[in-house]
C-alpha positions as CSV (number, residue, x, y, z in Angstrom):
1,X,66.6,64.9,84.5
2,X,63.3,63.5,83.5
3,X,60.1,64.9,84.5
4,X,58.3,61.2,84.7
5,X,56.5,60.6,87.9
6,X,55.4,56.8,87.5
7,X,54.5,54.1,84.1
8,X,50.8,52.7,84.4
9,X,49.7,49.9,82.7
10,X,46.7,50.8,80.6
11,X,45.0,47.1,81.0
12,X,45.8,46.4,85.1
13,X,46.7,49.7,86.6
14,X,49.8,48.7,88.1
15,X,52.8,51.4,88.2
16,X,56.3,51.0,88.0
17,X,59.2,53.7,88.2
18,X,60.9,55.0,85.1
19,X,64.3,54.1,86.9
20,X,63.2,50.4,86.8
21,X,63.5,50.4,82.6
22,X,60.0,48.2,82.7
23,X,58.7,47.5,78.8
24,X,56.6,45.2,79.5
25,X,53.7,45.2,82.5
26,X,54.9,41.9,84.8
27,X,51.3,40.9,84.7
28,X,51.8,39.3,81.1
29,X,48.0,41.3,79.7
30,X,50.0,43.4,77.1
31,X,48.8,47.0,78.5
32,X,50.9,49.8,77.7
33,X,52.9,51.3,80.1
34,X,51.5,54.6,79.9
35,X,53.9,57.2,80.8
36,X,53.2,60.2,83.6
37,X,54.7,63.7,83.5
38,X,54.7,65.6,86.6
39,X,53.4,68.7,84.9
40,X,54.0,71.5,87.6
41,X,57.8,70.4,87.7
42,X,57.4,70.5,83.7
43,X,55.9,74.4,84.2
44,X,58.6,75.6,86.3
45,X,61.5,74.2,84.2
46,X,60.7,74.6,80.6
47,X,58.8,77.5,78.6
48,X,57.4,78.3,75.6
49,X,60.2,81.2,75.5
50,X,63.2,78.7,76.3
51,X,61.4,76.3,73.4
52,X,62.1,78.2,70.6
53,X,65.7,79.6,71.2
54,X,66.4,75.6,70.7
55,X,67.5,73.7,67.8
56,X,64.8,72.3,66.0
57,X,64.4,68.5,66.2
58,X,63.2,66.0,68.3
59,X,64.9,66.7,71.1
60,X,64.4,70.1,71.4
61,X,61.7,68.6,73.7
62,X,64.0,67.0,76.0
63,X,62.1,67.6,78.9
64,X,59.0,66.3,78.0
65,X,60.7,63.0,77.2
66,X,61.5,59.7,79.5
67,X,65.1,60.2,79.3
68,X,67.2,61.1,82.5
69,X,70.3,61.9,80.6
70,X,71.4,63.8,77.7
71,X,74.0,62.4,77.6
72,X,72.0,58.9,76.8
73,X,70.6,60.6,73.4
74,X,71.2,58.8,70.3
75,X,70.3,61.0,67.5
76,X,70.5,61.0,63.4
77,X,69.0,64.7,62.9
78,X,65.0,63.7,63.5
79,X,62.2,65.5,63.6
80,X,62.1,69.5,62.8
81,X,60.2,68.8,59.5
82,X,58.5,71.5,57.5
83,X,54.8,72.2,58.3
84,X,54.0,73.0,54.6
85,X,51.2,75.3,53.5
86,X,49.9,73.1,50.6
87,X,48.4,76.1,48.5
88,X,47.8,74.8,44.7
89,X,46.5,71.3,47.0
90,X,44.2,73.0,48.8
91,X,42.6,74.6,45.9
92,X,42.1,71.7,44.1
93,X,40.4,70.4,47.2
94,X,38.0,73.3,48.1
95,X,40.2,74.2,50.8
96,X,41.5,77.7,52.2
97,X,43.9,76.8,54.5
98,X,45.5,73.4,54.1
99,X,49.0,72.0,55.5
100,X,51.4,69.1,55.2
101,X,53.2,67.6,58.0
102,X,56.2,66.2,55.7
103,X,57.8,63.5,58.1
104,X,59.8,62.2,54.8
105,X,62.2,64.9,55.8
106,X,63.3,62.4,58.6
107,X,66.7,60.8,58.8
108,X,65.1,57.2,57.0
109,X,62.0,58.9,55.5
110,X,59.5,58.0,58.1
111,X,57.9,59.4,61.3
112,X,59.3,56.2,62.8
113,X,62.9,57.9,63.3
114,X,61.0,60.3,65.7
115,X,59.7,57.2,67.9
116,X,63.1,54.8,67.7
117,X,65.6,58.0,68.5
118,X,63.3,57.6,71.6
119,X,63.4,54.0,72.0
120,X,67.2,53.6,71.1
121,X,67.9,56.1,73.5
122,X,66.2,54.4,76.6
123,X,67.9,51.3,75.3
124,X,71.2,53.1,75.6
125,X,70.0,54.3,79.6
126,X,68.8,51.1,80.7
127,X,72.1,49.0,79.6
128,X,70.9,47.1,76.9
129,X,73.0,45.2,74.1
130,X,70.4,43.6,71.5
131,X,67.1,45.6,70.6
132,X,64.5,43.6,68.4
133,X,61.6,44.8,66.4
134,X,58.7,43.5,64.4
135,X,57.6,45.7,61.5
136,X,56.1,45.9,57.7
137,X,59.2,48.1,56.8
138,X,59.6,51.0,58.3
139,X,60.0,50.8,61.4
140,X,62.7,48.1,61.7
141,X,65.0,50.1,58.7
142,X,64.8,53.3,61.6
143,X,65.5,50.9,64.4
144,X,67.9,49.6,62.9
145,X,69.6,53.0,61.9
146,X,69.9,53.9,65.3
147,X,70.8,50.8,66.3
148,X,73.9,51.3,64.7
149,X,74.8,54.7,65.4
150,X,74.2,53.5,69.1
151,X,76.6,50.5,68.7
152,X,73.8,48.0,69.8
153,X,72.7,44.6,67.8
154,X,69.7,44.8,66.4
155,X,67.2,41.9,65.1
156,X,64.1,42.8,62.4
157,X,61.2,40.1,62.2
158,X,59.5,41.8,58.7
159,X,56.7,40.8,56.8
160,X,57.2,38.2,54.0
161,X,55.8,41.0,51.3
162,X,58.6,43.5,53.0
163,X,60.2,45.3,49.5
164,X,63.7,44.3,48.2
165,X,64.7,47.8,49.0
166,X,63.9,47.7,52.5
167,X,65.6,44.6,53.2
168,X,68.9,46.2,51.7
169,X,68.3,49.1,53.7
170,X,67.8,47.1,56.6
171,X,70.9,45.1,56.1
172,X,73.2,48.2,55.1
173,X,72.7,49.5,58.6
174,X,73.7,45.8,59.9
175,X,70.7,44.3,61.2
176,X,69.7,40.5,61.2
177,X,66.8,40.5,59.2
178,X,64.4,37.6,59.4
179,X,61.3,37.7,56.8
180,X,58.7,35.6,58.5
181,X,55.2,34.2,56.5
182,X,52.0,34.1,57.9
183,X,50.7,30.8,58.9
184,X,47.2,31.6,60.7
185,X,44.9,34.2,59.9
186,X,44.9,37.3,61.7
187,X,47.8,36.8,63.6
188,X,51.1,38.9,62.9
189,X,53.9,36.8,62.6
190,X,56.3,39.1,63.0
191,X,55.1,39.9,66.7
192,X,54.9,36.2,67.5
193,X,58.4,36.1,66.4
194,X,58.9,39.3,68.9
195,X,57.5,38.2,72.1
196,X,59.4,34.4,71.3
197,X,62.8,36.7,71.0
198,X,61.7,38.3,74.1
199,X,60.6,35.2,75.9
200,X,63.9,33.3,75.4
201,X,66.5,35.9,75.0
202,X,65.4,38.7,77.2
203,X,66.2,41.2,74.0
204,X,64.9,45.3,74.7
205,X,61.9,45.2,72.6
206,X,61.5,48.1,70.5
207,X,58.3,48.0,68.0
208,X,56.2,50.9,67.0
209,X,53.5,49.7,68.6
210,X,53.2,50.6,72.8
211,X,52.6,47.2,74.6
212,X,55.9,46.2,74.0
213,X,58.2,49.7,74.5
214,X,56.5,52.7,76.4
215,X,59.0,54.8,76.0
216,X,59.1,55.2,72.0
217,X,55.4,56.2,71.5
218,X,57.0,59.7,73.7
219,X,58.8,60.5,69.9
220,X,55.5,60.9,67.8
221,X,54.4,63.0,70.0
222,X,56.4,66.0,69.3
223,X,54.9,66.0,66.0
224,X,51.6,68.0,67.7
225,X,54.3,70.0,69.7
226,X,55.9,70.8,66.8
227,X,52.4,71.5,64.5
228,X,51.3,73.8,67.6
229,X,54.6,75.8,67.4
230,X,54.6,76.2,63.8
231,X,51.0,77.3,63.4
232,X,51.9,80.0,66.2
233,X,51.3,78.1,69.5
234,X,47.4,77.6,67.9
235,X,45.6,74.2,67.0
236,X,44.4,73.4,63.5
237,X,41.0,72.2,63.3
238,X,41.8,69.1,61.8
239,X,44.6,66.9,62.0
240,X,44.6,63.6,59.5
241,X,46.9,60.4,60.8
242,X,47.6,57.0,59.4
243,X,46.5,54.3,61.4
244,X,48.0,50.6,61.5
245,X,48.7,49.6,65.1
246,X,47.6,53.2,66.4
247,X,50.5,54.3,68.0
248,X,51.2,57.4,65.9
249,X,47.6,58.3,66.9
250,X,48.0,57.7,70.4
251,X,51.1,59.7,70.0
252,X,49.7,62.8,68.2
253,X,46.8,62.8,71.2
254,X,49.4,62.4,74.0
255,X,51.3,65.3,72.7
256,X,47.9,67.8,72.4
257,X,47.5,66.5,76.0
258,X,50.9,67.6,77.2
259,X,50.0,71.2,75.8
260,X,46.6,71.4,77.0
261,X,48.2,70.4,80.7
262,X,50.4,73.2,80.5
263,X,47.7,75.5,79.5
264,X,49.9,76.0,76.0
265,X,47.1,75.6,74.3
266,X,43.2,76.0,74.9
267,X,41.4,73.5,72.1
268,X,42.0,70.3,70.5
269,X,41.9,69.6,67.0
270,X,39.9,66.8,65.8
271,X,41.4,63.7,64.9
272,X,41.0,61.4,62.3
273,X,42.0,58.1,62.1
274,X,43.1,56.9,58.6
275,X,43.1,52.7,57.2
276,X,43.1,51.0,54.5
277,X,39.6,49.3,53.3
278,X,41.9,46.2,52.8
279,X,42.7,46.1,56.8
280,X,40.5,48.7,59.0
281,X,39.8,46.7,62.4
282,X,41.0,50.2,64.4
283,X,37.5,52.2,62.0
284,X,35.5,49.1,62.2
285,X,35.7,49.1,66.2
286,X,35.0,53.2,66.1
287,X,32.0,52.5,63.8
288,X,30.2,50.0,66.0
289,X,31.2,51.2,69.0
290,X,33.3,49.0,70.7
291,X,36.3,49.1,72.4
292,X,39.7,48.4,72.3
293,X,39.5,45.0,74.1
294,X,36.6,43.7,71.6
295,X,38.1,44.3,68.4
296,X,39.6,41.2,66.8
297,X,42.3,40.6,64.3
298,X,42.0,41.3,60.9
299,X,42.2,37.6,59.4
300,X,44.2,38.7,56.0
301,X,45.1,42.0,55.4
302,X,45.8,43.4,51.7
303,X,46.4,46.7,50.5
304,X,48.9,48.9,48.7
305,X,49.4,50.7,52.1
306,X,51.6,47.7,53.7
307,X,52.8,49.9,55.9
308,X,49.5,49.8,57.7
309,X,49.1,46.3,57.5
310,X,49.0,45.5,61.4
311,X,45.9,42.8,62.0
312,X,45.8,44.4,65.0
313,X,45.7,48.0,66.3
314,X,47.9,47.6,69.8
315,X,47.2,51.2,70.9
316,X,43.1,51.2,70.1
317,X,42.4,52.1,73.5
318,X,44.4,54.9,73.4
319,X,43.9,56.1,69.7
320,X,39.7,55.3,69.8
321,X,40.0,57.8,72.9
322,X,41.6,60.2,70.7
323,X,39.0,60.0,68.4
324,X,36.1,60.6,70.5
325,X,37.1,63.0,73.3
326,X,38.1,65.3,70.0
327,X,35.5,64.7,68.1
328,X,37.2,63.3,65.1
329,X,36.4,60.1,63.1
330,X,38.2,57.1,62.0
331,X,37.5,56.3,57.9
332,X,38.4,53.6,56.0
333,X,40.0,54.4,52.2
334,X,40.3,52.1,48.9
335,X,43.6,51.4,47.7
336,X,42.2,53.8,44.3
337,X,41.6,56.6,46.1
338,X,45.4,56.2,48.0
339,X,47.1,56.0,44.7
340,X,45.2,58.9,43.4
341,X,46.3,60.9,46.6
342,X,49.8,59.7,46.6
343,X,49.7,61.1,42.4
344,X,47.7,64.1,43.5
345,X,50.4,64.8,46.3
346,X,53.0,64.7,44.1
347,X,51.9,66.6,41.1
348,X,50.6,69.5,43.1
349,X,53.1,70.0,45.9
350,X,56.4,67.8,44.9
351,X,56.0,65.3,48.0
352,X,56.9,61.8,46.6
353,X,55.4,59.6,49.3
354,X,54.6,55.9,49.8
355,X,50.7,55.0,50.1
356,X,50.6,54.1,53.6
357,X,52.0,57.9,54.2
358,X,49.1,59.3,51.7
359,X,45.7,58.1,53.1
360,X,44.9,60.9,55.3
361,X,45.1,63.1,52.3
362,X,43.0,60.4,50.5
363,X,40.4,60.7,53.5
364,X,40.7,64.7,53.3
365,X,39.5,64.3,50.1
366,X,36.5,62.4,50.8
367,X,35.4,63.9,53.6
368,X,35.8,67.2,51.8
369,X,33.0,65.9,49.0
370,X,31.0,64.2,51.9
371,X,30.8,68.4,53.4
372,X,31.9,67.1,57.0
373,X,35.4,69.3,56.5
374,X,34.2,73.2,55.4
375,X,36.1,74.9,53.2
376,X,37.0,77.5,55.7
377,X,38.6,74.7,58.2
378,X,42.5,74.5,58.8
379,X,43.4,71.2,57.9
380,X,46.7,69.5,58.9
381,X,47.5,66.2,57.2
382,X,50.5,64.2,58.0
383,X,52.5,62.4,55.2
384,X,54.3,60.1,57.4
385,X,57.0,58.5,55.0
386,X,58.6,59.0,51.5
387,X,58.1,56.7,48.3
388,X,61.4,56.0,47.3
């Protein structure tokens, strides 16, 4: 059973039932259905104790996620991944205690499998045949992965700049693959082609990004269940995320909120939000204050860390609240300082990873120089996707 009591969009407030399979709010404003646990159901059914006699994995959560039956679950091995204790890092950063989430463990080398094992799943519950995605890479080589281990048809809108690798990738697993270029400046072709596929085809929509699937920002956020369990059911002072639409953000806070409902843990950790300098709206918006509904587009993004290339951050309301109710920061990073992460990463720990999955550590870095992280803090950074 799922422990969900009701979906609320985040823009208009209205609330549907998980049993109606509801992606999208009717009201057409593009608000995220945010999902509702009932939390003293959750207390009675699940502890800490029953948690770790589990297989690791994503799933070893089932009860926190929106799916009724297990039977539903469409899984290639995800999450699980080694919380590494970076020791010859941190001492070239000033650092006594410093650790690496590495999500290239996952089944397609990304923190994405974590979110589309969700999504796929849901699909699955809900009946549907044909799942669609828009996505710099990532993303759409995961849905499409599980796409095929569920037996469902699966259509990627990528980004014109999206590498010959992924496309292969993408196509080995059996997906349509349509690279789309951009016509007008700050607007995401990919997700135009997305809500036109949704529009006319009624196709389960299933992006990294929440407007457009609820249910698959629930798989990021076992990464902070999982960082809580390996540090000893205790909280890091820091924990660094990548930001491009904000949903893996969104996810890591939603997941420090389940915890803190249950009284499984008793302090957050402060977030920071990562971007590149060559597309930071999500920073921008956290430096001047606004909010979610203010920021605008980036008009032409361009960095090494395509994998944050999003001209707009869809879960900012969620991932800005993260920020500030934690006491974190959002920073913006040059594309130098991500390649001299992603070499530093790699020659001190072994960790091949692409830039997009490297600019927390390249934010660490400064913010370590800049004195606003001590050298006596405990310091989580997630590497979210491999470089090969």
């Amino acid at each position: 059973m799922a422990y969900v009591e009701y979906l609320r969009c985040s823009r208009c407030g209205s609330v549907y039932r998980l049993d109606e399979g509801k992606c999208l709010c009717d009201g057409g404003d593009l608000g995220r259905l945010d999902i509702h646990y009932d939390y003293d159901a959750l207390s009675r059914a699940v502890t800490r104790e029953k948690i770790v006699e589990r297989a690791p994995g994503v799933w070893r959560y089932f009860e926190f996620l929106p799916v009724v039956d297990v039977r539903n679950v469409v899984s290639l091995g995800e999450g699980g991944t080694p919380l590494i204790r970076a020791g010859r890092l941190a001492d070239r950063l000033g650092l006594r205690e410093l650790y690496l989430k590495d999500e290239t463990r996952n089944p397609t080398g990304s923190f994405k499998d974590r979110s589309m094992t969700v999504g796929v799943s849901k699909a699955l519950e809900i009946g549907a045949k044909t799942v669609c995605t828009a996505s710099s890479g990532n993303a759409a080589a995961s849905l499409a992965a599980y796409s095929a281990k569920a037996g469902l048809a699966c259509y990627a809108f990528v980004i014109e700049e999206a590498s010959p690798g992924k496309l292969a990738q993408l196509q080995l697993y059996g997906a349509r693959v349509y690279r789309v270029r951009m016509l007008r400046e700050g607007v995401d072709p990919t997700v135009e082609m997305l809500r036109l596929a949704i529009r006319h085809y009624g196709w389960y929509p299933c992006p990294s990004f929440g407007p457009f699937n609820p249910y698959q920002v629930e798989g990021p956020k076992t990464i902070s269940y999982e960082v809580v369990e390996q540090l000893g059911w205790d909280t890091p002072d820091w924990i660094f995320v990548p930001v491009g639409a904000a949903c893996l953000l969104a996810g890591v806070w939603k997941g420090l909120k389940d915890f803190m409902e249950l009284g499984w843990i008793s302090e957050y950790p402060r977030l920071v939000g990562v971007q590149s300098t060559g597309n930071p709206p999500f920073v921008r918006a956290y430096e001047q204050g606004l909010d979610a509904t203010q920021i605008k587009p980036w008009k032409n993004p361009e960095t090494v860390a395509t994998g944050l290339s999003d001209p707009y951050p869809w879960d900012a309301d969620a991932g800005l609240q993260a920020i500030r109710e934690t006491g974190g920061a959002a920073i913006a990073v040059s594309d130098e300082e991500i390649l001299q992460a992603q070499q530093l990463l790699a020659s001190t720990e072994g960790i091949f990873a692409e830039p997009s999955g490297v600019v927390g550590l390249a934010a660490l870095a400064r913010m370590v120089d800049d004195g606003v992280v001590d050298a006596s803090d405990r310091v989580v950074v997630l590497i979210t996707g491999t470089g090969l």
